[in-house]
N, CA, C and O of each residue as an XYZ file, in Angstrom:
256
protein
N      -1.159      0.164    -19.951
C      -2.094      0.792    -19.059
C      -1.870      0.273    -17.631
O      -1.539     -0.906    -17.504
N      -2.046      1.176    -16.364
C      -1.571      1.136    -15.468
C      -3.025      0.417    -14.728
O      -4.140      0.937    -14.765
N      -2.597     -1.224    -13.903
C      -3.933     -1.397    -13.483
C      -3.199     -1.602    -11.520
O      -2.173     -2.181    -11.163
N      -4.128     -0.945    -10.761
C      -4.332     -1.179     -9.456
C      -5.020     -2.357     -8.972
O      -6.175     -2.698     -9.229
N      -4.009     -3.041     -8.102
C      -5.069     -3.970     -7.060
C      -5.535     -3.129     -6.217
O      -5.322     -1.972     -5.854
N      -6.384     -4.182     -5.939
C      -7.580     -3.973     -4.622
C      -7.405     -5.133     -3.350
O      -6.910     -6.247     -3.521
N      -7.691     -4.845     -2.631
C      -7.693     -5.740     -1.582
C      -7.942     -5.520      0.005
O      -7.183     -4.800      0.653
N      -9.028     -6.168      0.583
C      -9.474     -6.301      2.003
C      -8.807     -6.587      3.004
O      -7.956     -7.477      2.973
N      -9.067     -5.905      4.035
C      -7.907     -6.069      5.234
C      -9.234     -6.014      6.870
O     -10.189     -5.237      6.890
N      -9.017     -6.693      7.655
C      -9.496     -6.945      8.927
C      -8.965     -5.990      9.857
O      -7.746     -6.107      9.983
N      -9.597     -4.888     10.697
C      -8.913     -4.517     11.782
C     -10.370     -4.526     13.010
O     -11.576     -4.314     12.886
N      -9.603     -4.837     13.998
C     -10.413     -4.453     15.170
C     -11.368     -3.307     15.302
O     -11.174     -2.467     14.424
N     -12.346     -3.012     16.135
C     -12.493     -1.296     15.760
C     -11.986     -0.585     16.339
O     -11.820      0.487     15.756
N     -11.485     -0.668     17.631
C      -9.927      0.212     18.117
C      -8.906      0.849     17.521
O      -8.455      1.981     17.699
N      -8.543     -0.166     16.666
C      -7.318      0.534     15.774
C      -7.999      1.178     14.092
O      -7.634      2.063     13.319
N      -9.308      0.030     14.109
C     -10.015      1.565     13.414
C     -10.381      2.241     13.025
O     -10.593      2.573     11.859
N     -10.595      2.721     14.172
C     -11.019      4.297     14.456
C     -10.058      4.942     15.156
O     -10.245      6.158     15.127
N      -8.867      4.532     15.926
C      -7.660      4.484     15.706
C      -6.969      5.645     14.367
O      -6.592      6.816     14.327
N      -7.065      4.774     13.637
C      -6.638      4.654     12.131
C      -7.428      5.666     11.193
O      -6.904      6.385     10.342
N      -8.648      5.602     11.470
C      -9.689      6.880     10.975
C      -9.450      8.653     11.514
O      -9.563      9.754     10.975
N      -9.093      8.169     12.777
C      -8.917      9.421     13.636
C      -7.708      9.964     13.266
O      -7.707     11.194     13.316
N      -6.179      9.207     12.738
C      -4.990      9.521     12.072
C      -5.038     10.226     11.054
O      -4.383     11.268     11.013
N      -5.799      9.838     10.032
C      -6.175     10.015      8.683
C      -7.021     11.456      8.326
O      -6.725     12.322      7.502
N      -8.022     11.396      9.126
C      -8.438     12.737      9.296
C      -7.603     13.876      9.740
O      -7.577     14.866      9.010
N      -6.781     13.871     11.055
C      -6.032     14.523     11.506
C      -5.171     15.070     10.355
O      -4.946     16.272     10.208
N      -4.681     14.046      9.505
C      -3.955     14.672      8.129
C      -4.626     14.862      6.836
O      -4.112     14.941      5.720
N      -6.069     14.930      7.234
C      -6.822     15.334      6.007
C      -6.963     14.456      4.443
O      -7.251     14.862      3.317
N      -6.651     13.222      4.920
C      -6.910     12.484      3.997
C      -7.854     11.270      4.189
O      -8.435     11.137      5.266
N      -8.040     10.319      3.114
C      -9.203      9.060      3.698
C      -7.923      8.021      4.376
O      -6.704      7.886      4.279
N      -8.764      7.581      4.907
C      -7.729      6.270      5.737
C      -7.443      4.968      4.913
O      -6.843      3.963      5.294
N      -8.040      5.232      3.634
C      -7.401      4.542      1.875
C      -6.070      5.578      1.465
O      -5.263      5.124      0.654
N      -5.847      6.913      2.000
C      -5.006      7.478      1.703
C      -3.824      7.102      2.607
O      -2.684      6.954      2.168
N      -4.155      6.961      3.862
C      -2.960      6.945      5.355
C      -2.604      5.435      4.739
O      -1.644      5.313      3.977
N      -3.359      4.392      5.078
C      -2.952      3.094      4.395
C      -1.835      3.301      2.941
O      -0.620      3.107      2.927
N      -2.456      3.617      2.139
C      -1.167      3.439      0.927
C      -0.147      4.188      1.263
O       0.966      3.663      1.221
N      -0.285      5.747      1.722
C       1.588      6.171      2.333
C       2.168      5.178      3.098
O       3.254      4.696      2.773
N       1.500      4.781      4.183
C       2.402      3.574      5.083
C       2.940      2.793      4.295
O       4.167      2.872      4.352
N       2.472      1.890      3.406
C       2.567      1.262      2.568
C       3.880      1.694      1.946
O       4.913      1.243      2.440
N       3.937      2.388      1.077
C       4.904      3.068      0.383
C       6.165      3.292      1.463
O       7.207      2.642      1.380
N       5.927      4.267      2.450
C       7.088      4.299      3.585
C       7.574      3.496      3.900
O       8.732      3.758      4.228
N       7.177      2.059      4.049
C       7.701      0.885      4.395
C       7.898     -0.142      3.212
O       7.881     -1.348      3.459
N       8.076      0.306      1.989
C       8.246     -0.289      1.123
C       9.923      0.697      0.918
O      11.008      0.144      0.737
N       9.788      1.658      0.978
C      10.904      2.759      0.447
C      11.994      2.570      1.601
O      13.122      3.023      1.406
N      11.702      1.939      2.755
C      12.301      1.897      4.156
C      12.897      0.451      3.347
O      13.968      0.618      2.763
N      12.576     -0.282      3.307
C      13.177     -1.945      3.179
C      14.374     -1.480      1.980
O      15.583     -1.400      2.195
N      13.805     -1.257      0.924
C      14.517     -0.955     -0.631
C      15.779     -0.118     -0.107
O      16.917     -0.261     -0.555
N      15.425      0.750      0.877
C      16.731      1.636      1.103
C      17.838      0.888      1.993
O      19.042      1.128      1.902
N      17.164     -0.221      3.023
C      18.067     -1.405      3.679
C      18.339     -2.527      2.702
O      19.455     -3.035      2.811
N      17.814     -2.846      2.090
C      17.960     -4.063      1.331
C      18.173     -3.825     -0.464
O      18.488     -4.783     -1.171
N      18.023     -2.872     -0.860
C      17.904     -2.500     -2.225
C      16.692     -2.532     -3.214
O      15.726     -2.899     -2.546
N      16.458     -2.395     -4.015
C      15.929     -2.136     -4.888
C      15.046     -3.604     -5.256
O      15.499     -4.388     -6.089
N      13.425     -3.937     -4.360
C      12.769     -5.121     -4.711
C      12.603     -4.420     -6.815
O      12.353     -3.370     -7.408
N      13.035     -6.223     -7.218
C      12.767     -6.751     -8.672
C      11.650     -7.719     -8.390
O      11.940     -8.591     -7.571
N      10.245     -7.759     -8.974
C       9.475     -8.553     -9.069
C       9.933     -9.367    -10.342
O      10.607     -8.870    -11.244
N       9.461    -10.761    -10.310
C       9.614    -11.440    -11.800
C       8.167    -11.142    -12.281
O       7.157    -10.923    -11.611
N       8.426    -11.219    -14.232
C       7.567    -10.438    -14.577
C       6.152    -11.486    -14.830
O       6.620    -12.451    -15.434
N       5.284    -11.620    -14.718
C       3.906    -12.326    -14.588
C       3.623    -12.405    -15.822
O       3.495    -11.412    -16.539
N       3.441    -14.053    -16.363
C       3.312    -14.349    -17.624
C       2.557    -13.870    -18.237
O       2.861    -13.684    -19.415
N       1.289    -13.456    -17.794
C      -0.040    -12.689    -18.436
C       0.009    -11.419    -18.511
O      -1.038    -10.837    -18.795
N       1.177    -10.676    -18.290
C       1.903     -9.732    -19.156
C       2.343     -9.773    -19.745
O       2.234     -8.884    -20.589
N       3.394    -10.932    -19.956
C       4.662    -10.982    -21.452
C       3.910    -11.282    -22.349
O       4.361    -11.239    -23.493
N       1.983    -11.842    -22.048
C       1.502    -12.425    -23.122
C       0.545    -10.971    -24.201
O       0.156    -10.894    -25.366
N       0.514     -9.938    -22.841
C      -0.288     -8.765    -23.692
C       0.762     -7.767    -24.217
O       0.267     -6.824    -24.833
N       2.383     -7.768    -24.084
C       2.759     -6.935    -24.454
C       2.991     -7.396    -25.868
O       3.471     -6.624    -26.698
């Protein structure tokens, strides 16, 4: 089963509402604009650097 983190982030209110005003503009929540960036700059590195391998987290090898 597929589990998501969560996690809090600090911005000024400039960037946002900034950042709110982006998000809307493309019709999504600014939980949506955040994870594409995310992803774009994850897919940007992998394509310079290759393919990130995480090591696998013991409290998985212990539920599979």
């Amino acid at each position: 089963m597929r589990k998501d983190s969560v996690f809090q982030m600090r911005l000024d209110d400039n960037n946002f509402a900034k950042s709110k005003f982006v998000a809307e503009a493309k019709g999504i929540s600014l939980a949506g604009l955040l994870r594409m960036l995310l992803l774009k700059e994850i897919e940007a590195y992998e394509k310079e650097y290759g393919e990130i391998v995480l090591p696998e987290k013991e409290s998985e090898d212990k539920s599979n």
